[in-house]
C-alpha positions as CSV (number, residue, x, y, z in Angstrom):
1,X,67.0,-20.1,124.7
2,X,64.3,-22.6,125.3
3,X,63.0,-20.9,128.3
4,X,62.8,-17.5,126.3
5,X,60.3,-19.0,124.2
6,X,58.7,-20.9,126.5
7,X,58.1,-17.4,128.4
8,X,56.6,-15.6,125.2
9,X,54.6,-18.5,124.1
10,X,52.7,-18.7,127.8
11,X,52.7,-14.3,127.5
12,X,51.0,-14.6,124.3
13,X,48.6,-17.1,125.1
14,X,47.9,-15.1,128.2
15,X,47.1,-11.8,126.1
16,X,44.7,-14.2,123.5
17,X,43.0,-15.2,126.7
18,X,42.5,-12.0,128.1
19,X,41.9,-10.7,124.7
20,X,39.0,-13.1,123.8
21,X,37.3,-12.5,127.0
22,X,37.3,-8.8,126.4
23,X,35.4,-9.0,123.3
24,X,32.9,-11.1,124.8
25,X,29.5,-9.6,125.1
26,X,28.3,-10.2,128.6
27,X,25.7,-12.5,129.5
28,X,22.1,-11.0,130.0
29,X,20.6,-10.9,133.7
30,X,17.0,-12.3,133.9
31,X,14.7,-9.8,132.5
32,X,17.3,-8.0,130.5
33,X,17.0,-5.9,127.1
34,X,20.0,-5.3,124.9
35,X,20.5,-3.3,121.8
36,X,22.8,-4.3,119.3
37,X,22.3,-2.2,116.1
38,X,20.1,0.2,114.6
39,X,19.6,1.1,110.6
40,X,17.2,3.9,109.0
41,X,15.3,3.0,106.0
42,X,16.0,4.8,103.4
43,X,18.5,7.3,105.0
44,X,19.5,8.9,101.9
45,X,15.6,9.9,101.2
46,X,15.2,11.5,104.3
47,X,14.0,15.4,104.8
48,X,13.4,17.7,107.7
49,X,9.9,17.0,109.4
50,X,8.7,13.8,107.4
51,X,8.6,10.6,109.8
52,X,11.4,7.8,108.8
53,X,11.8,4.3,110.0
54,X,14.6,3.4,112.3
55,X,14.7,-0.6,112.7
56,X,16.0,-1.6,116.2
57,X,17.3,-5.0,116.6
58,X,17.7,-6.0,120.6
59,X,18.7,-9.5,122.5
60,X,16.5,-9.9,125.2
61,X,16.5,-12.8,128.1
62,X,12.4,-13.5,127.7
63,X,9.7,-11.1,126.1
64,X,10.3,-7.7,128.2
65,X,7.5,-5.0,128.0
66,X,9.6,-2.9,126.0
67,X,7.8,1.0,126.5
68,X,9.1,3.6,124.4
69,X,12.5,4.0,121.9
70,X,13.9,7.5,122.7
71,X,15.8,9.5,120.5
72,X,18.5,12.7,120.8
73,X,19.0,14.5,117.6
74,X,22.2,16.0,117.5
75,X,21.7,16.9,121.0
76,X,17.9,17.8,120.6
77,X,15.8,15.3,123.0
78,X,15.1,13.2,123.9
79,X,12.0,12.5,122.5
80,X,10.5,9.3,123.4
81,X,7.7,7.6,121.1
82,X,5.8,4.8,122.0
83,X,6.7,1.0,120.3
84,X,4.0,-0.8,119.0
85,X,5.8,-2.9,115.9
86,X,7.7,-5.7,117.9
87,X,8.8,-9.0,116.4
88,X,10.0,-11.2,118.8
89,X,12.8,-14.2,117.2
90,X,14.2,-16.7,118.2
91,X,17.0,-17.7,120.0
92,X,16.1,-14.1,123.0
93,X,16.5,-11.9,119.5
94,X,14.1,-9.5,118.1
95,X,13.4,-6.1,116.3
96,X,11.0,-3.4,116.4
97,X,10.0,-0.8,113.9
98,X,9.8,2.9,115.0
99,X,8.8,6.1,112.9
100,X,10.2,9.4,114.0
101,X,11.4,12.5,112.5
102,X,14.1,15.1,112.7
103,X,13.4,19.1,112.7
104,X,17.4,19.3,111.9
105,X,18.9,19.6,108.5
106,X,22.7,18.9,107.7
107,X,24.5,16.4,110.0
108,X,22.8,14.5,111.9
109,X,23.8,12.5,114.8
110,X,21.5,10.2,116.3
111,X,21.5,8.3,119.7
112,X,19.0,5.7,120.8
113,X,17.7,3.6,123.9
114,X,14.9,1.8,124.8
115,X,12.7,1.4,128.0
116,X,11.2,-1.7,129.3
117,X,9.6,-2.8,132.1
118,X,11.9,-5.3,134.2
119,X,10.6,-6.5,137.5
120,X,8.2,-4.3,137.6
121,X,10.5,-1.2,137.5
122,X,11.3,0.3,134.4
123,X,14.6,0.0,133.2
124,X,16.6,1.7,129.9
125,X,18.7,0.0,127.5
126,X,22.2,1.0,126.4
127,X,22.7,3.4,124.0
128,X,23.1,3.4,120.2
129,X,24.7,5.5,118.1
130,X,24.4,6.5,113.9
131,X,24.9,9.4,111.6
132,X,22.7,10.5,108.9
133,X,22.2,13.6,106.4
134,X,19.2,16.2,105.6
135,X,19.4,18.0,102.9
136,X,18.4,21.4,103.8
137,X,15.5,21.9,100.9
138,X,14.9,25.5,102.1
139,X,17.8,25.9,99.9
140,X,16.5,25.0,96.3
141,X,13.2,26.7,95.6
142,X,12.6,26.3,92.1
143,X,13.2,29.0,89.8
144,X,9.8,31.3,89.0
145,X,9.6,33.1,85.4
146,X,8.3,36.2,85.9
């Protein structure tokens, strides 16, 4: 009986080892950019062909050049816009502020990455992922008395 539970005990404690290592994020290489979230201000304001701001916060090992932020729209893209907002934390963390705009009403699903120079080559980030609404205005012309 005792070595019953001595064999679970060690196979849980192998399965919480290789559990916890699985759900560690990786280290960075030198030079590296990482994305780790993405939120649009104001996403239940936004219409069809008016700029919005996505905020995109990153790891990074150093201060990378960081390029352009591209975006697919519901499989539309990508189109890639230039960064110029970038705060750089502490700690390798940071954020930049981009303004882009859909052409798409309804559903919306929007992917992400950034490019960045990394020794002297540029490089792109991973991927990130969100889903958003337009209301399709066309719809609701206001009424005309005639």
């Amino acid at each position: 009986m005792k070595l019953i539970l001595i064999a679970v005990l060690i196979g849980v404690g192998v399965l919480l080892v290789i559990s916890s290592c699985a759900t560690a994020p990786k280290a960075l290489a030198p030079g590296q950019l990482r994305l780790l979230d993405m939120r649009i201000l104001e996403s239940d304001k936004i219409k069809a062909n008016i700029p919005f701001v996505v905020i995109i916060n990153f790891e990074a090992d150093g201060q990378p050049q960081i390029r352009a932020a591209c975006f697919y729209f519901s499989g539309d893209g990508p189109r890639c816009l230039k960064v110029t907002d970038i705060i750089y934390g502490s700690a390798g963390t940071g954020a930049m502020k981009v303004e882009t705009k859909t052409n798409n009403y309804g559903p919306i699903s929007l992917e992400c990455y950034v490019t960045y120079l990394r020794d002297g080559k540029i490089e792109a980030t991973n991927v990130l992922h969100t889903h958003f609404s337009v209301p399709d205005d066309r719809l609701y012309k206001p009424y005309k008395k005639y």
